[in-house]
C-alpha positions in Angstrom: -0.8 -46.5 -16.5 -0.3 -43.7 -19.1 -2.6 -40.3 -19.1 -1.6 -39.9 -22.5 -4.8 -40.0 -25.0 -4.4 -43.0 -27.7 -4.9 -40.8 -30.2 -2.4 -38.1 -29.3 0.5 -36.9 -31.3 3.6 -36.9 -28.1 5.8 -35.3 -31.4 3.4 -32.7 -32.5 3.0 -31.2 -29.2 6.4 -30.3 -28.8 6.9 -29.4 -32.0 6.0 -25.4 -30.8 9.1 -25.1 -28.6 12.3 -23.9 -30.4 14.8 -26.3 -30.3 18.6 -25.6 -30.4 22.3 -27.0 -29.4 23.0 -26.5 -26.3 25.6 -23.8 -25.7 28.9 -23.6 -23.9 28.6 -21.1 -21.4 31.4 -18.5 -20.8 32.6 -18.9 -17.7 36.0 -17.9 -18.1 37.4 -14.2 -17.5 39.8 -12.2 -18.5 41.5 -9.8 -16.6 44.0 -6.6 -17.3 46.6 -4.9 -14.7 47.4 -7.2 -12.4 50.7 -7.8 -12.3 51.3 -6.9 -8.5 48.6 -9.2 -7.7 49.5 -13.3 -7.1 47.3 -16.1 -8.0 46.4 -16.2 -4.5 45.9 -12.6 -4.2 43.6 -13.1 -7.5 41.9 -15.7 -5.7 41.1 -14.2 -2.7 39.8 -11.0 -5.2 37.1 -13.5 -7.1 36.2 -15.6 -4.4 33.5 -13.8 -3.1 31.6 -14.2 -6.6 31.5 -17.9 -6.7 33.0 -20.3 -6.6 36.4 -20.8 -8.4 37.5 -23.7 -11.0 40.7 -22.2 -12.2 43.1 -19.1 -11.9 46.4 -19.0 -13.8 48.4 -16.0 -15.0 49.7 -15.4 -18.7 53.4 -14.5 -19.8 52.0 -11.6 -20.8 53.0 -9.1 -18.3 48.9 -7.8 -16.4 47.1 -10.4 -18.2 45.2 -13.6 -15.8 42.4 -15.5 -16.7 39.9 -16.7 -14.1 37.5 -19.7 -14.8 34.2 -19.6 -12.0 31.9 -22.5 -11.7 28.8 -20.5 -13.8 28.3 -18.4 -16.7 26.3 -16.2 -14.3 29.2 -16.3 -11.7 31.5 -14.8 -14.1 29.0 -12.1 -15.2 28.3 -10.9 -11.9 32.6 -10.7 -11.6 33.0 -8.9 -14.6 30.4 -5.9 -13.4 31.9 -5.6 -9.9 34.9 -5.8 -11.1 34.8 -2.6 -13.4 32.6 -0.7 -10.9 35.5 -0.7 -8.2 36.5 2.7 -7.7 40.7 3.5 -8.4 41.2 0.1 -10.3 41.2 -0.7 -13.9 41.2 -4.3 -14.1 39.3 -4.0 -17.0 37.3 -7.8 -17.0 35.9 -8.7 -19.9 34.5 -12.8 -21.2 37.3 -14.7 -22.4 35.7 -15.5 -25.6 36.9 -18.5 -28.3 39.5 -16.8 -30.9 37.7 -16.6 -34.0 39.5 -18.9 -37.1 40.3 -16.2 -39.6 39.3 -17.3 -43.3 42.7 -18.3 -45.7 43.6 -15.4 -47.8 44.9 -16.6 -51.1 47.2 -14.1 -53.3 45.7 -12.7 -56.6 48.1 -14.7 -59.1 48.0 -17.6 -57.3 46.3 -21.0 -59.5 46.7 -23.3 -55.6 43.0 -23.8 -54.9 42.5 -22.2 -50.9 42.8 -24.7 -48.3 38.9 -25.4 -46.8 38.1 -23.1 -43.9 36.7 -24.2 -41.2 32.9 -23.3 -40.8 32.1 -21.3 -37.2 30.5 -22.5 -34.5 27.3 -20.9 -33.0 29.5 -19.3 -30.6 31.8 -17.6 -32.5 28.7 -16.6 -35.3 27.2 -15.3 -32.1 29.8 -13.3 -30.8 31.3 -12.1 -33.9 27.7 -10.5 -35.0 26.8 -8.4 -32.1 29.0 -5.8 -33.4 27.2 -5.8 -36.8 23.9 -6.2 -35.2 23.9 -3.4 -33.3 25.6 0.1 -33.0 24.8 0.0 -29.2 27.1 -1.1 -25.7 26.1 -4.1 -24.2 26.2 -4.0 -20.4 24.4 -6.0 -17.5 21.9 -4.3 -15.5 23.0 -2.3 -12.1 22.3 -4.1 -8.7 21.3 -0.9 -7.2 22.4 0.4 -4.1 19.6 1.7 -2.9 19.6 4.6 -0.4 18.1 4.0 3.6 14.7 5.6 3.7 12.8 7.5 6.2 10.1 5.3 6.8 6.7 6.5 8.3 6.6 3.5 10.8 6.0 4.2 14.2 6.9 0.4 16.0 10.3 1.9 16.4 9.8 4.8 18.5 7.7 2.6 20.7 10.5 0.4 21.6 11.6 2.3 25.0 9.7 0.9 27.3 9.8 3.7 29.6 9.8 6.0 27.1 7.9 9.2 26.9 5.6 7.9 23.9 4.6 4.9 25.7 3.2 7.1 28.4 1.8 9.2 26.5 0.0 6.3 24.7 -0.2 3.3 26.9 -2.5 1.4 25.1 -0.2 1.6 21.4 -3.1 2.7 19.6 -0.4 4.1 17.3 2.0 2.1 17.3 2.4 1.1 13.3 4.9 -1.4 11.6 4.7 -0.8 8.3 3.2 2.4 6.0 2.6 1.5 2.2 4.2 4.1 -0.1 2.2 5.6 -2.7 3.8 6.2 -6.1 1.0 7.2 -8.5 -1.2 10.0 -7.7 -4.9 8.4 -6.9 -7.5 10.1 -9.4 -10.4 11.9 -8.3 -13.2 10.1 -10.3 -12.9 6.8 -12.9 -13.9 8.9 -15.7 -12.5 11.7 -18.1 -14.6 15.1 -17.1 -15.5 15.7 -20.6 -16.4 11.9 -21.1 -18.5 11.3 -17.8 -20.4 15.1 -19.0 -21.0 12.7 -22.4 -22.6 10.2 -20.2 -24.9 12.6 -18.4 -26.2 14.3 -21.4 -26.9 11.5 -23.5 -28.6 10.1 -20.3 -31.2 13.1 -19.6 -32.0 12.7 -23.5 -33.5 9.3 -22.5 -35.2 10.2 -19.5 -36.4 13.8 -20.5 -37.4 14.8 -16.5 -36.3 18.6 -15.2 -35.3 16.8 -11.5 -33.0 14.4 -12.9 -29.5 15.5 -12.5 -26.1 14.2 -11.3 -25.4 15.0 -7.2 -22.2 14.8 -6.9 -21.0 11.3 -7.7 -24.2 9.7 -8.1 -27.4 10.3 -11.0 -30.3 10.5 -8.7 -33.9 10.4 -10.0 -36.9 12.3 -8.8 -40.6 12.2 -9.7 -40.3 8.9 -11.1 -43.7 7.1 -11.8 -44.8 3.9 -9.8 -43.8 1.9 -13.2 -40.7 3.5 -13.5 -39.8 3.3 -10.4 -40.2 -0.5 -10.0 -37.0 -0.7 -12.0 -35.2 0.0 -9.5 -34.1 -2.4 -6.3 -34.3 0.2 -3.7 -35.4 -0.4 -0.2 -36.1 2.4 2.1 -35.6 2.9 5.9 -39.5 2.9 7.2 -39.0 5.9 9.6 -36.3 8.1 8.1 -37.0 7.1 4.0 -33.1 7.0 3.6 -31.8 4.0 2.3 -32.4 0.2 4.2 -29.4 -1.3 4.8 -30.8 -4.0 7.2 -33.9 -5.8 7.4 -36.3 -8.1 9.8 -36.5 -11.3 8.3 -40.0 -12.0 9.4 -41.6 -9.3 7.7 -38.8 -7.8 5.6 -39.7 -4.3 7.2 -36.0 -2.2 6.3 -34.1 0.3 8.8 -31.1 2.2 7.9 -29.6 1.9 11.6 -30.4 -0.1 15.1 -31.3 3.2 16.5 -34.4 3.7 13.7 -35.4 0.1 14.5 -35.4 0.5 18.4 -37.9 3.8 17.3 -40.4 1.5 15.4 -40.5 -1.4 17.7 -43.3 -0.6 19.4 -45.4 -0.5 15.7 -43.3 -3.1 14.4 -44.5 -5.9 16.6 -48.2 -5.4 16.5 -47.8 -6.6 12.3 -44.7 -9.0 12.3 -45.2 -12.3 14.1 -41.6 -13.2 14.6 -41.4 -9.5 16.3 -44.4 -10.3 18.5 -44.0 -13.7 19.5 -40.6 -12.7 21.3 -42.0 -8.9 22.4 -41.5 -10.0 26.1 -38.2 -10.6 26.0 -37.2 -8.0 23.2 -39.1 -5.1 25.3 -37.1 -6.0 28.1 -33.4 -5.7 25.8 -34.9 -2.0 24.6 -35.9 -0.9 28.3 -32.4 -1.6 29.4 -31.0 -0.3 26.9 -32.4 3.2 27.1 -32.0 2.9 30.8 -28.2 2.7 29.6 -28.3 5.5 27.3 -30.4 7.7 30.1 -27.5 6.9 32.2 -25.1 10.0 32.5 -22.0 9.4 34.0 -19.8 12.5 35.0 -16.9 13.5 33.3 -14.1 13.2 35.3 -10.5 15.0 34.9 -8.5 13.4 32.1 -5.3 11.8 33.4 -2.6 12.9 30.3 -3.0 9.9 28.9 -4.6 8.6 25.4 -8.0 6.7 26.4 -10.3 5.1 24.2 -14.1 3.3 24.6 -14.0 0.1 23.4 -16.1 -1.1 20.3 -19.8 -2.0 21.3 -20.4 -5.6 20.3 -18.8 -7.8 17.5 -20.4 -6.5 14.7 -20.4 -2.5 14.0 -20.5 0.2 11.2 -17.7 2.0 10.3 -16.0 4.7 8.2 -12.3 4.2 7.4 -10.3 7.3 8.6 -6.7 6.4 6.8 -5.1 3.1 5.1 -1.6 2.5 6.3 -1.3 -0.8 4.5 -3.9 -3.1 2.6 -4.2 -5.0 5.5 -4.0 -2.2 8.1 -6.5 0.8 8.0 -7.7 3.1 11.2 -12.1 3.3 11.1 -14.8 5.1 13.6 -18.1 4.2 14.3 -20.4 5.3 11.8 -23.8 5.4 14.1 -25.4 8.8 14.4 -24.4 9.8 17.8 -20.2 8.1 17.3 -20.4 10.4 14.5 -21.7 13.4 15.6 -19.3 13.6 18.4 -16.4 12.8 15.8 -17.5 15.8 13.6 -17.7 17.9 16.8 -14.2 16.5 18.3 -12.9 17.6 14.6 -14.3 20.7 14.4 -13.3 21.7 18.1 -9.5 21.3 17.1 -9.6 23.1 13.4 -11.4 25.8 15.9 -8.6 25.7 18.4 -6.0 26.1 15.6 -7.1 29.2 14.5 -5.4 31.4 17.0 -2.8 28.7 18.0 1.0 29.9 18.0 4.0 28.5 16.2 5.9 25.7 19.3 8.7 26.7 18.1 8.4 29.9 19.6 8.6 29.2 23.0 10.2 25.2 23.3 11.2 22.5 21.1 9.5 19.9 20.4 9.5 16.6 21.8 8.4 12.6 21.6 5.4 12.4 23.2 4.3 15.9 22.9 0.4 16.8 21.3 -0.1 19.8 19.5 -1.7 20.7 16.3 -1.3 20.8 13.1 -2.5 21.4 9.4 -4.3 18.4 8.2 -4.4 18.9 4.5 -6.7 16.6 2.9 -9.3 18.6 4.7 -7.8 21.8 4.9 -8.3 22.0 8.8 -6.1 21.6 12.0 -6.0 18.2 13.8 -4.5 17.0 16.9 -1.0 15.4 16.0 1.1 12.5 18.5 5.0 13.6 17.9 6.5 10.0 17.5 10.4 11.1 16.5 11.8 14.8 16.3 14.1 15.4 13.6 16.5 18.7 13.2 13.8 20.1 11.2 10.6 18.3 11.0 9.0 15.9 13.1 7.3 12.2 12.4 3.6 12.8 13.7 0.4 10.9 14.1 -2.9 12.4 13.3 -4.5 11.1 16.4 -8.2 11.6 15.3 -7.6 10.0 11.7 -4.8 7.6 12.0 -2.3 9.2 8.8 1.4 9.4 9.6 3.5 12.1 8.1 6.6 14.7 8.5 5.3 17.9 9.7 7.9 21.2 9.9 8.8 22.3 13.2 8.0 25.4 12.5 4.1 24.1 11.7 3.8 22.5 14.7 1.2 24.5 16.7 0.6 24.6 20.5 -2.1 23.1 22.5 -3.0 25.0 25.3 -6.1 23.0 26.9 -5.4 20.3 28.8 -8.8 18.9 28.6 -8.8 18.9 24.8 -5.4 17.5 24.0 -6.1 14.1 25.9 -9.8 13.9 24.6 -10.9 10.1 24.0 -9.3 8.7 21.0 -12.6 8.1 18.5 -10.2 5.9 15.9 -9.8 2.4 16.0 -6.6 0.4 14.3 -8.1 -2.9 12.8 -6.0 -5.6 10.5 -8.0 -7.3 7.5 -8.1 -10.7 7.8 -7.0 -13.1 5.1 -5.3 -10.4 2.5 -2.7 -11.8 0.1 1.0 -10.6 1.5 1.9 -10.7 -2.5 4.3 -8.2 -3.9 1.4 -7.1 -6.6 -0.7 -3.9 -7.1 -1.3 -2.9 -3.7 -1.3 0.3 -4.6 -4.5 -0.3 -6.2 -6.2 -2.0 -3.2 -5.4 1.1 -1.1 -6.4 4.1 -3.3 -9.6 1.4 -3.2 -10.1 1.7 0.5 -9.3 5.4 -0.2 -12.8 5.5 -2.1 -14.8 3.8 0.5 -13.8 6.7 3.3 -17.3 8.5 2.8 -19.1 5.1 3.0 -20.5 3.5 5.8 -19.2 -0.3 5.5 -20.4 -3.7 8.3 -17.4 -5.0 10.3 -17.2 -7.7 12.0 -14.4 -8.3 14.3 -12.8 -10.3 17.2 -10.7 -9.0 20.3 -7.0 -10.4 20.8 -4.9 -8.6 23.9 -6.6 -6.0 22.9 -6.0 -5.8 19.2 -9.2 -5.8 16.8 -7.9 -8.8 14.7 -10.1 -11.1 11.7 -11.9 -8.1 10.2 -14.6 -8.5 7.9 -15.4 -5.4 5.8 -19.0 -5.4 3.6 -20.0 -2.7 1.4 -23.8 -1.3 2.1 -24.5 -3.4 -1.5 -23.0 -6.8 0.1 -19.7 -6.6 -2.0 -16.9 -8.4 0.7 -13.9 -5.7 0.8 -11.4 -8.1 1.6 -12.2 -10.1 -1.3 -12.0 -7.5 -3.7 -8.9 -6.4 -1.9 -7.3 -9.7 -3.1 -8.3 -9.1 -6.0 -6.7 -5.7 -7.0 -3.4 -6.8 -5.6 -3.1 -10.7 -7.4 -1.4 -10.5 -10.6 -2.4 -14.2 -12.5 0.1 -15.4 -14.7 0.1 -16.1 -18.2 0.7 -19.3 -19.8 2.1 -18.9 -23.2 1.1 -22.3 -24.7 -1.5 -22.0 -27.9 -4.5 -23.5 -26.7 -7.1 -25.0 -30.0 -8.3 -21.7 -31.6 -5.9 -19.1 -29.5 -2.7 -17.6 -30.2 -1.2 -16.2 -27.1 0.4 -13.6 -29.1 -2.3 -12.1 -30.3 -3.6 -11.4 -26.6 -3.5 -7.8 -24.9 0.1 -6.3 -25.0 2.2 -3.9 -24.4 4.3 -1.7 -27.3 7.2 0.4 -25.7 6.1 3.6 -27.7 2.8 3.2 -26.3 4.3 3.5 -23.0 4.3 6.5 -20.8 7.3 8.5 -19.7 8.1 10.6 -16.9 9.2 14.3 -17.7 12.2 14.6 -16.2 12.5 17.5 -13.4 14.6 20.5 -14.6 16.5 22.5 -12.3 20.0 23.7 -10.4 21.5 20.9 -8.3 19.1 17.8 -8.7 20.4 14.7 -7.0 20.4 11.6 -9.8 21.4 8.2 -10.0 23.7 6.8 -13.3 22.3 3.5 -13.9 24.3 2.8 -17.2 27.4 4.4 -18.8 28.3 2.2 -21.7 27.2 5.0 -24.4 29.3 7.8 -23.4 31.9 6.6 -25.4 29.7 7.3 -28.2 27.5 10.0 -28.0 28.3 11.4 -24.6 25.0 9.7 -23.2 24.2 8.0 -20.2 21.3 6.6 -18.5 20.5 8.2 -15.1 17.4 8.0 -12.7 16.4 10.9 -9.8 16.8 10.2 -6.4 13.4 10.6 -5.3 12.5 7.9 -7.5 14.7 5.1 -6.8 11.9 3.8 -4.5 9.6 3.4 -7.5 11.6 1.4 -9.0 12.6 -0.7 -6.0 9.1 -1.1 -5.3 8.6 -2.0 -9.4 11.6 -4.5 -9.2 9.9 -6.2 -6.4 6.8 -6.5 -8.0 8.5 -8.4 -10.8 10.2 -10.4 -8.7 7.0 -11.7 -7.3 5.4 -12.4 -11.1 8.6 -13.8 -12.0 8.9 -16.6 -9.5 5.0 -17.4 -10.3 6.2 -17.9 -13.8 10.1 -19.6 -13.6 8.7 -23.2 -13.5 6.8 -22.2 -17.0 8.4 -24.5 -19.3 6.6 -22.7 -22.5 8.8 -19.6 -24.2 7.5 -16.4 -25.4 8.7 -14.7 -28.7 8.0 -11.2 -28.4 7.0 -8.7 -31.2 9.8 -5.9 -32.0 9.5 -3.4 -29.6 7.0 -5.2 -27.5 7.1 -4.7 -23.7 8.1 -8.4 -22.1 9.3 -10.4 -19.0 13.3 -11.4 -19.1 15.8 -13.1 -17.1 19.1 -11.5 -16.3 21.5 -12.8 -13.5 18.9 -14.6 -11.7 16.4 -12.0 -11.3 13.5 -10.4 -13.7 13.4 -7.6 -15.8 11.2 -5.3 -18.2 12.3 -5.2 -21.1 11.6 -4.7 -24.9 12.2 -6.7 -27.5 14.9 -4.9 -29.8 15.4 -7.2 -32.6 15.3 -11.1 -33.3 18.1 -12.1 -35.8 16.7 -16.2 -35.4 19.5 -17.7 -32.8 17.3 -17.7 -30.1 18.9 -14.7 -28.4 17.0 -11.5 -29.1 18.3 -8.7 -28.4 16.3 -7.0 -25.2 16.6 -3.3 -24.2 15.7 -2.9 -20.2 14.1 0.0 -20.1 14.7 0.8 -16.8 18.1 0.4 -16.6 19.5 1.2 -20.0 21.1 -1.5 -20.9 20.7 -3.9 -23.7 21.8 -7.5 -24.0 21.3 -11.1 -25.3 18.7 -13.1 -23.6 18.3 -16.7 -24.4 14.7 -17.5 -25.3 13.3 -19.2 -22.7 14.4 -17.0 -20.5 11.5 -14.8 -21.5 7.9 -14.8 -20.5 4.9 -12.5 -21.1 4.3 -9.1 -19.6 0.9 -8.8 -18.2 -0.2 -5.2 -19.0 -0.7 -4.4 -15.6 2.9 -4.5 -14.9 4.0 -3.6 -19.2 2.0 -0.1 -18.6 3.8 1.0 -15.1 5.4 4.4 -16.5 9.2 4.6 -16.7 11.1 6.7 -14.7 14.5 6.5 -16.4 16.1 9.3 -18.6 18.5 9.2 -20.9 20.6 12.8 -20.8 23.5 14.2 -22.6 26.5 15.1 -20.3 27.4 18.6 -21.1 30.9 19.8 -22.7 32.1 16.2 -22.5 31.9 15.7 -26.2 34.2 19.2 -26.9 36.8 17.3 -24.2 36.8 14.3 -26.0 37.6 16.0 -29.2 40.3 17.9 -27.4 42.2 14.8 -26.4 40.6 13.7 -22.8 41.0 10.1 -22.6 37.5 8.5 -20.9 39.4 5.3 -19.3 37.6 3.0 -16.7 39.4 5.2 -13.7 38.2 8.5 -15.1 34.7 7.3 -15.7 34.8 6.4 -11.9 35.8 9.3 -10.2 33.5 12.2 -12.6 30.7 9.8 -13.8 30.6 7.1 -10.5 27.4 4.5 -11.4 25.3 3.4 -8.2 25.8 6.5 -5.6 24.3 10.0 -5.7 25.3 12.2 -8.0 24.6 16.3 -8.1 23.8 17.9 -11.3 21.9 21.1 -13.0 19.5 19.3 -15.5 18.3 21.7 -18.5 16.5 20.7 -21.9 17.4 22.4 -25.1 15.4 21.2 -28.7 17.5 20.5 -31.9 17.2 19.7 -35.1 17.4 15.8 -36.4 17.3 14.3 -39.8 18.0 15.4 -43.5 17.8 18.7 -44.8 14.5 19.6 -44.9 13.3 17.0 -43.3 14.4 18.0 -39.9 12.6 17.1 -36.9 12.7 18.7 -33.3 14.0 16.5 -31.0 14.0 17.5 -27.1 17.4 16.8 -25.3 18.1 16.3 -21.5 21.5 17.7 -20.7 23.4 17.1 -17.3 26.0 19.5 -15.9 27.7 16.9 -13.1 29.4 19.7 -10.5 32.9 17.4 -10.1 32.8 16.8 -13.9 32.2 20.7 -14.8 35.0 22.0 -12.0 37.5 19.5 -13.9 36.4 20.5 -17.3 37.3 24.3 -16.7 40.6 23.5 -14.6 41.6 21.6 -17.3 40.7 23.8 -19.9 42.6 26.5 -18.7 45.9 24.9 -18.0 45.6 24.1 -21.5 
């Protein structure tokens, strides 16, 4: 039986989707300078981009044509095919000869012979180059380099190994450390804005003790009425704040320990309390008995020990956030945390005098010493997990962070006793957090804000690996909920809904978009992502080293939107210069909407790759402004002195381009900026220029120049 209402129109609810012919695809390539090479030899060339229909060569001596199976196939040939180093195959689309219009002599009374309209495809193709005074290219399948990774599974692999000795238990022993690409800030607010706030705040509640401690605007000498407004409870033997309450009387405590001090007043007024003070007097004996209980402290064997976590439900302060899933906490009961600060303040004590270990061994896995542990300024006691030539992977042992550390900063740790004190951190693993490629950054500069806050776990034991966590705020909020979500990105559906244009929701403008300065300096280490414009005005498209993995980590992040919204049958017609979602080559894309000419096919700049092409309209979708406003990283720079060779008769052919300006491998340079003037006279604006100097390029520019 049909779901369809009776009084539906089935034709006016397609009528939003943009109907056209369907096109040939351009599967067939064309390839120069291969004469030596036989159709076998060609085949055995192109096979590895897909699979082949057809491969023939021409009379014409260099000339072949190869037809693959896919107009993406044939793409992906024609890129790899120019990018191979010391060949200059030249591939290009074999495109439909266009069917020149009958020329008919002045003088002539014959009326001209009808000329046969073009197609789409030849319309198409013969208008890019009065479109747009720009190279069209694909975008680069990057290369990207190996990084050192912060992960410590690795170096626990030896099984006999020093490290494993050292730390028997793996309390260390990490598989994965989130990178961190933006900068967390120190408070939500502008300065001047959150000063705004205050003052216009003491105007409304005129009191001399109202002020703003630190983060928080605390009140003082606050009237009974006044302060009924507020949903406070207090602890009733310390007056700090109740973060736990009986439920037979309601009476609040801050911790177990201020509860186990008022039990003996407690149960003489609640009646839950009383009816059960036999048994709960008994619990409270024992337990003090416990506490009275000192046990001698015996020589450390040099090993890593730790006390296991009292219970299945305990307080805790996250020490450091490796992943949004796996963070290292401590107890956050008065006497854990005491003997945390003192632990703490024993090391930044024994740091003081330390000595340099370089000056008397070299360090090794395994090893302890100290080291400077900058977010507070202080020495800490530091696990060596991998030694490097000139700096070392280490693990904060009394916080949890991983990081390089100099050799030279390595410190030494002379007492025995104090290098293999108990470990006081505790690795745990969130339960139920999304494994989606979204903003996880967010979720852990998140958990980075809840360090100073103490925050209810619950937990349960696996071989010995605190698994199913449960974090709670002190208000109730559930961390691992909120967790989720930071890092879920929901997609956007694009079809008009009765009184909403999609459209006209949030979105993103590329000149609204933020750009990264580029870093100036004498032999910087860049990337070229796109070359097509150096034939024009000696410009190419380039990217530093050091941030390749943002952008890997960006490209994987669309990658994960994109396959939320590939089934969406609904297009998306972007505004000129608006920030959208595109297909290219089977993966996804930023990119902004250069101009519409009403084919279908807009033309789409990639911002952060430089190139610009034709994207067929449904293969674009909405950018959701949490991905549209991630900054771009990609400059655009002028290649010094390359312009003055042109002019001078340098020939820029595929094979020079490939040996002085090589896309997709690491490239060094001296990057400078220099201002000039643009536009009419006296209408001339300044206009800030990035200019390379490539070392190869510049050493062949001045040979050449003087054997001229």
């Amino acid at each position: 039986m049909s779901t369809t209402p009776e009084d539906a129109d089935s034709a006016s609810s397609e009528a939003w989707k943009l109907e056209h012919p369907e096109e040939e695809q351009l599967t067939k390539i064309l390839l120069r300078n291969v004469g030596d090479l036989t159709v076998a030899g060609l085949r055995r060339l192109c096979s590895r981009y897909g699979t082949l229909v057809d491969v023939f060569k021409t009379n014409k001596p260099g000339i072949a044509f190869v037809e693959f199976s896919s107009e993406n196939e044939a793409a992906l040939a024609v890129k790899q095919l120019n990018m191979k180093l010391g060949f200059n195959y030249n591939a290009d689309f074999a495109t439909p000869r266009e069917t020149l219009p009958t020329v008919v002599p002045v003088g002539r009374n014959d009326p001209p012979a009808a000329s046969t309209p073009m197609t789409d495809e030849d319309w198409e193709q013969a208008s890019i180059k009065r479109r747009f005074n720009v190279g069209f290219s694909l975008p680069l399948l990057i290369n990207y380099p190996v990084q050192e990774l912060l992960a410590t599974s690795v170096n626990y692999r030896a099984a006999d190994g020093r490290l494993r000795r050292i730390d028997p238990e793996l309390f260390f022993r990490i598989y994965k450390v989130e990178d961190l690409f933006e900068t967390p800030k120190s408070m939500d607010y502008d300065p001047a804005e959150l000063q705004e706030r205050v003052d216009a705040l003491q105007k409304t509640c005129p009191n001399e003790r109202n002020q703003l401690d630190g983060e928080r605007f605390t009140y003082q000498g606050l009237s009974e009425q006044e302060r009924a407004r507020f949903a406070v409870s207090y602890c009733v033997v310390c007056k700090g704040y109740g973060f736990s309450y009986c439920k037979g009387c309601g009476t609040y405590y801050c911790s177990v320990q201020h509860q186990k001090q008022h039990y003996a007043e407690h149960k003489l007024m609640c009646p839950v309390a009383g009816a059960s003070a036999g048994d709960t007097l008994n619990e409270i004996k024992a337990d003090s008995e416990v506490e009275e209980h000192v046990v001698k402290e015996t020589a450390p064997a040099n090993v890593l020990t730790r006390d296991p976590l009292p219970g299945t439900k305990v307080k805790v302060f996250i020490t450091a956030v490796v992943t949004p899933d796996r963070i290292f906490v401590r107890l956050a009961e008065p006497a854990a945390n005491e003997q945390y600060l003192k632990t703490v303040g024993e090391f930044a004590l024994a740091g003081l005098n330390a000595v340099p270990v370089v000056h008397s061994k070299l360090p090794a896995t395994g090893d302890i010493y100290l080291a400077l542990y900058e977010p507070l300024n202080v020495y800490g006691r530091v696990l060596v997990t991998e030694v490097g030539p000139e700096r070392c992977k280490c693990v904060f042992i009394d916080h949890g962070t991983v990081t390089f550390v100099a050799n030279d900063a390595l410190l030494l740790l002379d007492d025995i006793r104090l290098m293999y004190r108990k470990v006081q951190v505790y690795k745990v693993c969130l339960t139920d957090i999304t494994d989606e490629q979204g903003e996880r950054e967010k979720a852990i500069q998140y958990l980075m804000k809840l360090k100073d806050r103490p925050l209810q776990m619950s937990y349960r034991l696996h071989v010995n690996n605190i698994v199913d966590v449960q974090l709670q705020t002190p208000e109730g909020t559930s961390v691992n909920e909120k967790i989720n979500r930071l890092i879920k990105i929901v997609p956007i559906r694009t079809e008009s809904s009765p009184g909403r244009n999609v459209r006209n929701d949030a979105f993103v403008m590329y000149k609204d978009l933020s750009q990264a300065e580029p870093t100036v300096g004498k032999n910087r280490c860049i990337m070229i992502l796109n070359r097509t414009t150096i034939l024009l005005d000696s410009r190419i498209t380039w990217i530093a080293i050091e941030d390749l993995p943002y952008l890997k980590n960006l490209q994987a992040m669309l990658e994960c939107y994109g396959k939320k919204v590939a089934a969406f049958k609904e297009s998306y017609l972007p505004r000129e210069g608006e920030m959208c979602l595109v297909q290219c080559l089977n993966r996804w894309y930023r990119g902004v909407c250069y101009e519409t000419a009403g084919d279908a096919k807009p033309a789409i700049f990639l911002c952060d790759y430089g190139s610009m092409t034709l994207v067929d309209l449904s293969n674009v979708r909405k950018l959701p402004t949490q991905l549209a406003t991630k900054a771009v990283r990609t400059h655009d720079g002028i290649v010094e002195h390359l312009s003055e060779a042109k002019a001078t008769g340098l020939v820029l052919d595929s094979m020079f381009l490939d040996i002085y300006l090589p896309e997709n491998e690491p490239v060094q340079v001296d990057i400078c900026q220099r201002t000039v003037l643009k536009g009419l006279p006296g209408v001339e604006e300044k206009e800030t220029q990035t200019v390379l100097s490539l070392h190869e390029l510049g050493n062949f520019l001045k040979s050449r120049q003087m054997n001229v």
